[in-house]
DSSP file (Angstrom, degrees, kcal/mol; ACC not computed):
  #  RESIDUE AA STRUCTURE BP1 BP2  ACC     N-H-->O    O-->H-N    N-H-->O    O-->H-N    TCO  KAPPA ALPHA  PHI   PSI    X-CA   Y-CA   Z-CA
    1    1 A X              0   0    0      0, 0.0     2,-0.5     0, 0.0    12,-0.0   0.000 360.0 360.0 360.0 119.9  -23.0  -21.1    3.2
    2    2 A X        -     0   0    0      1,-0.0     8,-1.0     8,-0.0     2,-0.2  -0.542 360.0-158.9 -72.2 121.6  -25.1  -19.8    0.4
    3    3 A X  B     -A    9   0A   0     -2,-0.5     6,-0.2     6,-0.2     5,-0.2  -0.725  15.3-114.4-100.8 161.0  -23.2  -21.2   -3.0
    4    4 A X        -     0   0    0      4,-3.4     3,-0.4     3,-0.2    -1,-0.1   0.152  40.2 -90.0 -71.9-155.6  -23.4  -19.9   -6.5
    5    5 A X  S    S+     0   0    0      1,-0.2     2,-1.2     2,-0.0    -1,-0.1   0.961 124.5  62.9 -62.3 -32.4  -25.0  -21.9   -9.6
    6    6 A X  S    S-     0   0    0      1,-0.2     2,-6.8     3,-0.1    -2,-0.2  -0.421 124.1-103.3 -99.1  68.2  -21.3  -23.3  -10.3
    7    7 A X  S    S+     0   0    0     -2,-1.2    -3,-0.2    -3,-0.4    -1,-0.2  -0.020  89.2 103.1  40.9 -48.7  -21.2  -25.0   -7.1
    8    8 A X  S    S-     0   0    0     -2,-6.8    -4,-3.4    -5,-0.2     3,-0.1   0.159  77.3 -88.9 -42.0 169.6  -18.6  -22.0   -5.1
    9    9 A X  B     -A    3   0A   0     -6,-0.2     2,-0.2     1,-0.1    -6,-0.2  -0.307  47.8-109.5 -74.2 166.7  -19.2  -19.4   -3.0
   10   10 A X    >>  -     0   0    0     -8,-1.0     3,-2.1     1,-0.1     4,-1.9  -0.431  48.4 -71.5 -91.0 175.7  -20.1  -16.1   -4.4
   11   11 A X  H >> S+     0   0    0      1,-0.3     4,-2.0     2,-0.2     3,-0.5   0.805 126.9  33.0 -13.8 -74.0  -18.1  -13.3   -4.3
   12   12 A X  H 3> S+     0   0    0      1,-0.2     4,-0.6     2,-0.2    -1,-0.3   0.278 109.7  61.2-101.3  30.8  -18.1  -12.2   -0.9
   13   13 A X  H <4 S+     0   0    0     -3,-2.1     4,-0.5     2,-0.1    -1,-0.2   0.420 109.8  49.9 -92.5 -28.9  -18.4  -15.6    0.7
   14   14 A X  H <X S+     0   0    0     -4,-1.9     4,-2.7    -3,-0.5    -2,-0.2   0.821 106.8  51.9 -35.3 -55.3  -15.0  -16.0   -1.2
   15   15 A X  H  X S+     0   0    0     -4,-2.0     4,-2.2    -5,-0.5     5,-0.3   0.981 111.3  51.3 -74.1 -70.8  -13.5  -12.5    0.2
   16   16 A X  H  X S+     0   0    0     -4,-0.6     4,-1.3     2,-0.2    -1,-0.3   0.647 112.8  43.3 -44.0 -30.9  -14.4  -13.9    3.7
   17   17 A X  H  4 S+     0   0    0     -4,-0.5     5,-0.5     2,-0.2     4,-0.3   0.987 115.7  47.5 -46.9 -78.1  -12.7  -17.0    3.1
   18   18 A X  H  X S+     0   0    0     -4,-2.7     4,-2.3     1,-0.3    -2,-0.2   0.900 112.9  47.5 -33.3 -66.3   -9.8  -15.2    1.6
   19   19 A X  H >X S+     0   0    0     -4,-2.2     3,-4.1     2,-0.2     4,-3.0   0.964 110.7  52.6 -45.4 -51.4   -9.7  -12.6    4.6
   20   20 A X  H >< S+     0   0    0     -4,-1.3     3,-5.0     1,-0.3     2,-0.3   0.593 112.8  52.2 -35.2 -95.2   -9.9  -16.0    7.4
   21   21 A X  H 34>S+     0   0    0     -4,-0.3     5,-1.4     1,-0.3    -1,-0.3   0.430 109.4  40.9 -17.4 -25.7   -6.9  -17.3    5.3
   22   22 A X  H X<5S+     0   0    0     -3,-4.1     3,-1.3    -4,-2.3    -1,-0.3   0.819 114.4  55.7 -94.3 -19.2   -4.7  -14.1    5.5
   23   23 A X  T <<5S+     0   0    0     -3,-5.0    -2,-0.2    -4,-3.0    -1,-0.2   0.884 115.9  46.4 -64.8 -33.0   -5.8  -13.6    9.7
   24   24 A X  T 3 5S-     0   0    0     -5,-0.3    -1,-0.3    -4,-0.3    -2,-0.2   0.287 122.6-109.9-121.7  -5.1   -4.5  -16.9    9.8
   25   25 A X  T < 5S+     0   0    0     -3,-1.3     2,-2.2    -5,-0.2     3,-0.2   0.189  72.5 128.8 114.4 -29.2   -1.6  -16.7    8.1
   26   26 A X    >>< +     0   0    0     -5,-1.4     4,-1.8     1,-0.2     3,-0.6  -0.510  26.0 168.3 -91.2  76.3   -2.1  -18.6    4.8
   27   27 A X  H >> S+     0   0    0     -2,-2.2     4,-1.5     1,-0.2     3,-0.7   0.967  72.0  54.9 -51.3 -80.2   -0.8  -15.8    2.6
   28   28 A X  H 34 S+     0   0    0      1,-0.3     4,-0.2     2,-0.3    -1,-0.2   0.442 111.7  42.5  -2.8 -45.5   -0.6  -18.0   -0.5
   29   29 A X  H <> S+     0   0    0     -3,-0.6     4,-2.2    -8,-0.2    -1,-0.3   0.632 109.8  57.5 -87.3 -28.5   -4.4  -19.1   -0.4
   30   30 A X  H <X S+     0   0    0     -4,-1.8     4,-2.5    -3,-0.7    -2,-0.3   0.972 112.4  41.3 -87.3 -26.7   -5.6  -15.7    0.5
   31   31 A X  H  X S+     0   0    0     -4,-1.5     4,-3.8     2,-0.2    -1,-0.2   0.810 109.7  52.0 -17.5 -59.2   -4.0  -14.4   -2.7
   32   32 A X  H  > S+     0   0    0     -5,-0.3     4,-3.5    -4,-0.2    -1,-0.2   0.974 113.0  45.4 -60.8 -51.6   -4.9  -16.9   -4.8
   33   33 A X  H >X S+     0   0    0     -4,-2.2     4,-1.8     2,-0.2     3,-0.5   0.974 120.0  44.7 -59.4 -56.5   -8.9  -16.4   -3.5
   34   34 A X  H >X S+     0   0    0     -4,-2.5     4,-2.3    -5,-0.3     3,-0.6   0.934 113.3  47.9 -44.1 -56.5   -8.4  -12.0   -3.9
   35   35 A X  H 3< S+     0   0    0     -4,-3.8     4,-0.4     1,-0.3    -2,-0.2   0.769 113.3  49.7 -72.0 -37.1   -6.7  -12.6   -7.3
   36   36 A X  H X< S+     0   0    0     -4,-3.5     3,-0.6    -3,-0.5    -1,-0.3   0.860 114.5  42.8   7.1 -85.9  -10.0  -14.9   -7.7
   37   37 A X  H XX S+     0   0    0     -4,-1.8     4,-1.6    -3,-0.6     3,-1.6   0.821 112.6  54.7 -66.0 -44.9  -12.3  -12.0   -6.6
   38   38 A X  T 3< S+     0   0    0     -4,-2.3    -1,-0.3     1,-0.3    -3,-0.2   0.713  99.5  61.0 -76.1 -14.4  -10.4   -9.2   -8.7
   39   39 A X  T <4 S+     0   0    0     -3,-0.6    -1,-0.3    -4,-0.4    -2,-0.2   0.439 111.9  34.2-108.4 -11.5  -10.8  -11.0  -11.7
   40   40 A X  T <4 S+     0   0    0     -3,-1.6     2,-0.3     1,-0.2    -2,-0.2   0.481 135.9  25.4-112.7  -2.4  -14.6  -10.9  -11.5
   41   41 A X  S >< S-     0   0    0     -4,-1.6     3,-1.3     1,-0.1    -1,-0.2  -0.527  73.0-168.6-154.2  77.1  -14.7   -7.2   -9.9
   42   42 A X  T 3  S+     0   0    0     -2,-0.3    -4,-0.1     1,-0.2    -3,-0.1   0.610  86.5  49.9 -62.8  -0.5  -11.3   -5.2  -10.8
   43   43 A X  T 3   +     0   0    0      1,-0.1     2,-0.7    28,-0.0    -1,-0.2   0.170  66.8 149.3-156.8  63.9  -12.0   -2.7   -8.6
   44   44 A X    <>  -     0   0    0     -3,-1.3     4,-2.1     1,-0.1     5,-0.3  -0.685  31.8-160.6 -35.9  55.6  -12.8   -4.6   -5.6
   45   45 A X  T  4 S+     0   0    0     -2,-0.7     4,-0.3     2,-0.2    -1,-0.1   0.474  87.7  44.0 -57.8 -14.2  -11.6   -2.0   -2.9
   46   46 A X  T >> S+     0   0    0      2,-0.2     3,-2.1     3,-0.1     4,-1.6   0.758 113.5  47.5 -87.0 -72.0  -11.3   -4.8   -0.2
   47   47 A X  H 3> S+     0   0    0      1,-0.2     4,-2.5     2,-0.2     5,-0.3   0.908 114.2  47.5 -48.1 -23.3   -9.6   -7.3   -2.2
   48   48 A X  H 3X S+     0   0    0     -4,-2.1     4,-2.0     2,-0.2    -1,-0.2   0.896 111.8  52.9 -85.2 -21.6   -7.1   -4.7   -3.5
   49   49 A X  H <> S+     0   0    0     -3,-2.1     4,-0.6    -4,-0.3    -2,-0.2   0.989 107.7  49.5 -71.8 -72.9   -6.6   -3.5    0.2
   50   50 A X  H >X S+     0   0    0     -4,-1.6     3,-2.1     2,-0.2     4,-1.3   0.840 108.2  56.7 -21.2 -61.2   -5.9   -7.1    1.3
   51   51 A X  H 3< S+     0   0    0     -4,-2.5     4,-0.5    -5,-0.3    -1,-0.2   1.000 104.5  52.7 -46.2 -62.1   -3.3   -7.4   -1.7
   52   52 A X  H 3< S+     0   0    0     -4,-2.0    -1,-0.3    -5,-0.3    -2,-0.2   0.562 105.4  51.2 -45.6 -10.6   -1.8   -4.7   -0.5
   53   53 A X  H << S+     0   0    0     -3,-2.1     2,-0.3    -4,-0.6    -1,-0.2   0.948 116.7  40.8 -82.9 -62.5   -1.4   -6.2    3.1
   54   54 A X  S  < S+     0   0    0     -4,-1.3     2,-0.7   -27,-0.1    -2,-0.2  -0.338  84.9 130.4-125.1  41.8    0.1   -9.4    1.9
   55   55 A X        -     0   0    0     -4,-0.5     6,-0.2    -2,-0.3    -1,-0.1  -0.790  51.8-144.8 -90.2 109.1    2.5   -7.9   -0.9
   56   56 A X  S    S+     0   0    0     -2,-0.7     2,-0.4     1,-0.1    -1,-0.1   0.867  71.3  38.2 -17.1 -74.7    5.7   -9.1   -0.6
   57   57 A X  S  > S-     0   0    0      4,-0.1     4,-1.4     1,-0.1     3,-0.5  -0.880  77.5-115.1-108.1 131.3    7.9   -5.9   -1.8
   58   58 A X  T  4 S+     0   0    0     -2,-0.4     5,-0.1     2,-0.2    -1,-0.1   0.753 116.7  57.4  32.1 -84.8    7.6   -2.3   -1.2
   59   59 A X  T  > S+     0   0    0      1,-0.2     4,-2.4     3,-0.1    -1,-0.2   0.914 105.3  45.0 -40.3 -66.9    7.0   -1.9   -4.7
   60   60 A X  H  > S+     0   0    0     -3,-0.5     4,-1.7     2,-0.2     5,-0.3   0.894 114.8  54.5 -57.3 -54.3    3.8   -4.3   -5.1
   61   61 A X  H >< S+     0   0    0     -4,-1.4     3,-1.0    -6,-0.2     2,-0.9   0.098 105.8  45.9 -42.2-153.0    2.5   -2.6   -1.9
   62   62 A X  H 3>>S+     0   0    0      1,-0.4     4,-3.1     2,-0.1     5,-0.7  -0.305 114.5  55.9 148.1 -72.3    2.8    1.0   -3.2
   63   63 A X  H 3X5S+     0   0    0     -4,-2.4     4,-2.3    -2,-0.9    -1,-0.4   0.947 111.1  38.9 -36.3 -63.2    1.0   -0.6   -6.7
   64   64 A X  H <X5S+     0   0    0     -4,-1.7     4,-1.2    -3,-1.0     5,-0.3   0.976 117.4  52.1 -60.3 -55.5   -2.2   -2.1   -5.0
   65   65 A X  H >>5S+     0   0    0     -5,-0.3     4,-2.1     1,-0.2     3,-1.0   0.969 114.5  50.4 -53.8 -43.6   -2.5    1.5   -2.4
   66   66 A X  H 3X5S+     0   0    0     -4,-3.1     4,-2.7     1,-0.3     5,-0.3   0.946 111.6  41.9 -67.1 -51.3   -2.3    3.3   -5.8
   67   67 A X  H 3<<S+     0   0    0     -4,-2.3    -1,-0.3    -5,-0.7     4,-0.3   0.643 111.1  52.8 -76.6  -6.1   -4.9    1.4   -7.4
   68   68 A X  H XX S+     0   0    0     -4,-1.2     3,-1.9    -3,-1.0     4,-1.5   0.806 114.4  47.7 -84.3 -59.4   -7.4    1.4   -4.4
   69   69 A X  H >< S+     0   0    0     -4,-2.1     3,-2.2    -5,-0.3    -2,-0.2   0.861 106.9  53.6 -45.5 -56.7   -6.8    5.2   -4.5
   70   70 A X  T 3< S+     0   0    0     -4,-2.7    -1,-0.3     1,-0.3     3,-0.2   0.808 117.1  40.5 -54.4 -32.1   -7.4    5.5   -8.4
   71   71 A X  T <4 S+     0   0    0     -3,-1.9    -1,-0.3    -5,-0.3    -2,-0.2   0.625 134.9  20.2 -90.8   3.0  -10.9    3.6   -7.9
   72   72 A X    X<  -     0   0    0     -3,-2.2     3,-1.6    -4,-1.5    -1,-0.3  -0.431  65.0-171.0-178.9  72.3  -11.7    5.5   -4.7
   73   73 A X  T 3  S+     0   0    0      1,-0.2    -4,-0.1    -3,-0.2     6,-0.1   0.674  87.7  59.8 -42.9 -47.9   -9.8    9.0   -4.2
   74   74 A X  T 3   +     0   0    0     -5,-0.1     2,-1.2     4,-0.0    -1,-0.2   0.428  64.6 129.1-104.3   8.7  -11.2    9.1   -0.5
   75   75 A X    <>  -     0   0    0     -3,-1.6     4,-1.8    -6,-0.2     5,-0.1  -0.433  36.8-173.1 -39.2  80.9   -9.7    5.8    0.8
   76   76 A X  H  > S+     0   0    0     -2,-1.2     4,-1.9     2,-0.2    -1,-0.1   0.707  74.9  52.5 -50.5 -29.7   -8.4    7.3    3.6
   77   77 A X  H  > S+     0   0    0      2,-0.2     4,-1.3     3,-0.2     3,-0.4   0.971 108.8  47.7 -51.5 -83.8   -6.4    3.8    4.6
   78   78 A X  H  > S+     0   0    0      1,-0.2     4,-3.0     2,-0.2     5,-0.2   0.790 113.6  50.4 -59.7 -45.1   -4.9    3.4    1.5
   79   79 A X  H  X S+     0   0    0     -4,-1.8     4,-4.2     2,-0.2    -1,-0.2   0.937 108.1  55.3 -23.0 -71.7   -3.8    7.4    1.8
   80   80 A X  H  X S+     0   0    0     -4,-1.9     4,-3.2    -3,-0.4     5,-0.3   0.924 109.2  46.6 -29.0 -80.3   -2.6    6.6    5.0
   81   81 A X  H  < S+     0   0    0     -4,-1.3    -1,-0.2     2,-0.2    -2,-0.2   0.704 106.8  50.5 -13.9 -62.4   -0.4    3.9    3.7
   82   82 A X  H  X S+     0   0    0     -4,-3.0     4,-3.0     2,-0.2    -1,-0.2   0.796 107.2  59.4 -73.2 -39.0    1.0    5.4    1.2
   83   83 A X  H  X S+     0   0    0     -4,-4.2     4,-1.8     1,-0.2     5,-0.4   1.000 111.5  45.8 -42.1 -65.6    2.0    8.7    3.8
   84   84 A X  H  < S+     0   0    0     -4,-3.2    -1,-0.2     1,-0.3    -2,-0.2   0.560 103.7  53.7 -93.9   8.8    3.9    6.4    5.8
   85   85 A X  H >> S+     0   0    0     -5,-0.3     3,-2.4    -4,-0.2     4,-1.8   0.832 115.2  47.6 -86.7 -58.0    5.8    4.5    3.4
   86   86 A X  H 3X S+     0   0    0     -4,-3.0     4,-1.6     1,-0.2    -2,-0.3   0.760 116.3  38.6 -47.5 -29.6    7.1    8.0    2.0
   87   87 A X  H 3< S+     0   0    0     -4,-1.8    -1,-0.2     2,-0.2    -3,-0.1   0.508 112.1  55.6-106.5  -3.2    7.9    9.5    5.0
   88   88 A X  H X> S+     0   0    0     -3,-2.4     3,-4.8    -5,-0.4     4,-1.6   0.839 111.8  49.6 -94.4 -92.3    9.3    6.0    6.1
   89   89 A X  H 3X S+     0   0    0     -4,-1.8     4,-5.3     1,-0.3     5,-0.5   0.870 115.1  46.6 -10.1 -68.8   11.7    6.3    2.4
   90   90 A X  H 3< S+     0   0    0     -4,-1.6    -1,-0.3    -5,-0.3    -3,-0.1   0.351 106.0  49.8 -81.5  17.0   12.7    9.7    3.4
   91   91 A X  H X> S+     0   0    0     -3,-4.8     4,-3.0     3,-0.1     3,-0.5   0.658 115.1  53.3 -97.0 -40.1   13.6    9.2    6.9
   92   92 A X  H 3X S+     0   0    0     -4,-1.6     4,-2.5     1,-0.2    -2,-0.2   0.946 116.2  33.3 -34.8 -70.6   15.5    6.5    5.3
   93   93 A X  H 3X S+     0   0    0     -4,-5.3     4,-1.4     1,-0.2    -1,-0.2   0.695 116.6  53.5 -68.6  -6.2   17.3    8.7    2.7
   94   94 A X  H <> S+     0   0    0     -3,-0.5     4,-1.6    -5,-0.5     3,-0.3   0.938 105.6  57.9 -91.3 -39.5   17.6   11.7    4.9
   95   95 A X  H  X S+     0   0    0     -4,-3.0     4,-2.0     1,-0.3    -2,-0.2   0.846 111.6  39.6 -74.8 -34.4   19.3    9.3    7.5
   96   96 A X  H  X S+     0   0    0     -4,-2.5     4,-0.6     2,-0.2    -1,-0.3   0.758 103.3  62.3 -84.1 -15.0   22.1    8.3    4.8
   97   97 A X  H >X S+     0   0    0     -4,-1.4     3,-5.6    -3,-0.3     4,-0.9   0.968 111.9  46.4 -38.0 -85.7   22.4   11.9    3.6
   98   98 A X  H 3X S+     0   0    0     -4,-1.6     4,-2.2     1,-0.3    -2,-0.2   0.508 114.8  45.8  14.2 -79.3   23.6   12.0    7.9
   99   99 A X  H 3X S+     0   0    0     -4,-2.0     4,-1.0     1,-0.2    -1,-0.3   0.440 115.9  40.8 -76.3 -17.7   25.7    9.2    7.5
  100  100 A X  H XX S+     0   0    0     -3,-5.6     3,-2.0    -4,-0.6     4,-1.4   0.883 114.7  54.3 -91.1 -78.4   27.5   10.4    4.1
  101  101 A X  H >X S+     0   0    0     -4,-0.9     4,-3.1     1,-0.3     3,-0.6   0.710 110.7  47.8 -40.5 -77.0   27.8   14.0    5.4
  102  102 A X  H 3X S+     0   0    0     -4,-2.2     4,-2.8     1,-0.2    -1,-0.3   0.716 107.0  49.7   6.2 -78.1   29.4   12.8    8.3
  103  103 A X  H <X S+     0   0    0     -3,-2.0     4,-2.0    -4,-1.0    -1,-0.2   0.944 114.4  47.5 -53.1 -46.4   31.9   10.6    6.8
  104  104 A X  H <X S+     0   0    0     -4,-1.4     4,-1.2    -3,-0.6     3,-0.2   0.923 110.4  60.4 -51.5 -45.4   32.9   13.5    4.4
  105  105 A X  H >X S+     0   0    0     -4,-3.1     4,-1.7    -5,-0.4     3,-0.6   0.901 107.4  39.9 -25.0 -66.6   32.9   15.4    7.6
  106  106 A X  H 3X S+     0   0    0     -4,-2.8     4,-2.9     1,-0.2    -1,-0.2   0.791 114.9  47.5 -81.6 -17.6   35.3   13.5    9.1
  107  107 A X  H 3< S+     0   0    0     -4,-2.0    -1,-0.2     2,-0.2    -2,-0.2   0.498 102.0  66.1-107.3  11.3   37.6   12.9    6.3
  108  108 A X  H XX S+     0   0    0     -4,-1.2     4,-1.5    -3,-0.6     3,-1.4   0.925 106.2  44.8 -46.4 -79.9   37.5   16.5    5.4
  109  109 A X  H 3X S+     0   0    0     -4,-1.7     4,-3.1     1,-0.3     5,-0.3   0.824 111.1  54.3 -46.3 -40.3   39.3   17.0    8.9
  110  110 A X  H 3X S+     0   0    0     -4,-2.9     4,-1.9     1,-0.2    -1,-0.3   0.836 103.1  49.7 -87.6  -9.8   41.6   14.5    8.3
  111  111 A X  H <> S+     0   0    0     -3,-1.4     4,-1.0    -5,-0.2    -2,-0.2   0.717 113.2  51.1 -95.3  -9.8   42.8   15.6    5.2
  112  112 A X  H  X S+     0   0    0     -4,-1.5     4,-2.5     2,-0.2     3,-0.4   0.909 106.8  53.3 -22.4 -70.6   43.4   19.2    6.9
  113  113 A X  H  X S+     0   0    0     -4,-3.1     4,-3.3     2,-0.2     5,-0.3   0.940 112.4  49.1 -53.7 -52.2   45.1   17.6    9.6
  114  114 A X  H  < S+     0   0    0     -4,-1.9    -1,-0.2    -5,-0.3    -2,-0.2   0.820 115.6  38.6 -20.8 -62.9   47.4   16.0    6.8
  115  115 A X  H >X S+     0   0    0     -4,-1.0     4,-1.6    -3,-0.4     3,-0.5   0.775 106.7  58.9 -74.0 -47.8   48.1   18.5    5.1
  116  116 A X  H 3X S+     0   0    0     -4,-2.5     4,-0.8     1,-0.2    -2,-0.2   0.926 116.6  50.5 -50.1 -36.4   48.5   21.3    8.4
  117  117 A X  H 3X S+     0   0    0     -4,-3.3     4,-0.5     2,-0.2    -2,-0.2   0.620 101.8  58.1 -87.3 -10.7   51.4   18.2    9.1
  118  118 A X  H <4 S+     0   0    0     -3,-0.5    -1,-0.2    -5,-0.3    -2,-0.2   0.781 110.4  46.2 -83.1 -39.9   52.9   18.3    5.6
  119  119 A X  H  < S+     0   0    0     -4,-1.6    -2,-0.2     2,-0.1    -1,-0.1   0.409 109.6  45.1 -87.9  -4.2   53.5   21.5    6.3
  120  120 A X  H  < S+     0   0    0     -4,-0.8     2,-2.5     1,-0.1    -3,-0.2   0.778 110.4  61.6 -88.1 -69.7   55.2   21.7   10.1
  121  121 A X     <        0   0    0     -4,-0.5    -2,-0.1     1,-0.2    -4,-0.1   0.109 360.0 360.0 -89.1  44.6   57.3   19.1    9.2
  122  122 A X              0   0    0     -2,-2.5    -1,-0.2    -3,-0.1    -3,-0.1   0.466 360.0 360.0 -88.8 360.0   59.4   20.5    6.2
């Protein structure tokens, strides 16, 4: 392993570390080593990719896909991503629209029935 002058690897003897570490599980190191990388090269389209793997929330995903896309328009990956978390959000929300319409449904009907029964039995 070629190191730099300050005894470390360089750049992308880092990112290859950093990748092993996330293959492998070790979220926590491979962060630290991307956050590393990004800090000498902000727009580090691997390392930001990576983040984006081993982001915690939603949110933080959705940040990193947006920022590979802002350095690099024709990330198709990051595109990708970002498609299937919306349409993954809106199956979400279209599925509790369902589940509210429904309920209303039914207690629509039941305040009908109520009411049809307020009215036989006078």
């Amino acid at each position: 392993m070629a190191f730099m002058a300050s005894g470390g690897p360089n750049r992308e003897e880092l990112l290859q570390l950093a990748i092993r570490a996330a293959k492998e599980g070790n979220a926590d190191s491979a962060k630290m080593m991307f956050e590393q990388i990004l800090a000498q090269d902000k727009k580090n389209e691997r390392a930001m990719m990576w983040m984006a793997k081993l982001a915690e929330k939603k949110s933080e995903r959705k940040q990193w896909l947006d920022r590979v896309l802002a350095i690099n328009p024709d990330n198709e990956t990051a595109r990708q991503a970002l498609q299937k978390m919306a349409y993954s959000r809106s199956a979400n929300e279209n599925r509790t629209l369902l589940i509210f319409g429904m309920i209303a449904g039914v207690l629509i009907v039941l305040a009908l029935v109520l009411v049809a029964a307020l009215f036989l039995f006078r």
